[in-house]
N, C-alpha and C positions, 0 to 999 in steps of 0.2 A: 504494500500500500504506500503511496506515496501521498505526504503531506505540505501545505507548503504554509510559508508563515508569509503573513502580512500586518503591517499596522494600519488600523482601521478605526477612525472616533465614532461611536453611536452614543445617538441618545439614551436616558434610562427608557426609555418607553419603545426601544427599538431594541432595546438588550431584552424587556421583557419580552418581546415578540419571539422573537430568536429564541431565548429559553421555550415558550411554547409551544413553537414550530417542531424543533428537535425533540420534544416530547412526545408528540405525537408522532414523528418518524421512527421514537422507539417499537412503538407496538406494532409495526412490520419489518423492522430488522431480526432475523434469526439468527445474524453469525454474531456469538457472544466475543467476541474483540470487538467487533465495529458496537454494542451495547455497552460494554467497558467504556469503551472512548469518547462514546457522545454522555452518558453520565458523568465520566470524570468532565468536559465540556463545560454541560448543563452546572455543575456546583463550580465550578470556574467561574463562568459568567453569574453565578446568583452571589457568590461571593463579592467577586466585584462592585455588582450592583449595589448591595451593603454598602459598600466601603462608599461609593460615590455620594447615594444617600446620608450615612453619616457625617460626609465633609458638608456638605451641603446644609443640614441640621444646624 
C-alpha cells in the first residue's frame, strides 16, 4: 500500500466531516489493516480536533 503525506489546513467543521465520512467507509472495509489504519486516522483527526477547540476556548 502506498501512502503519501501532505499538508493540508481544514476547518473544524471539515475535520468533522472527514471523521464521518471515514466512519462510515468502515463498515465496508473487510481487510483488517486498511480498518487499523482508518481508526488509528479517525482518533488522529478527533484528537486534533480537541486540541484546536481547546486553543480556541
Amino acid at each position: 500500500m502506498l501512502l503519501y503525506h501532505c499538508d493540508v489546513t481544514l476547518s473544524p467543521g471539515e475535520v468533522e466531516l472527514l471523521i464521518k465520512l471515514t466512519r462510515d467507509q468502515l463498515e465496508h472495509i473487510n481487510n483488517p489493516d486498511m480498518q487499523l489504519y482508518l481508526n488509528d486516522l479517525i482518533h488522529s483527526l478527533h484528537c486534533s480536533l480537541e486540541k484546536v477547540r481547546a486553543i480556541r476556548e
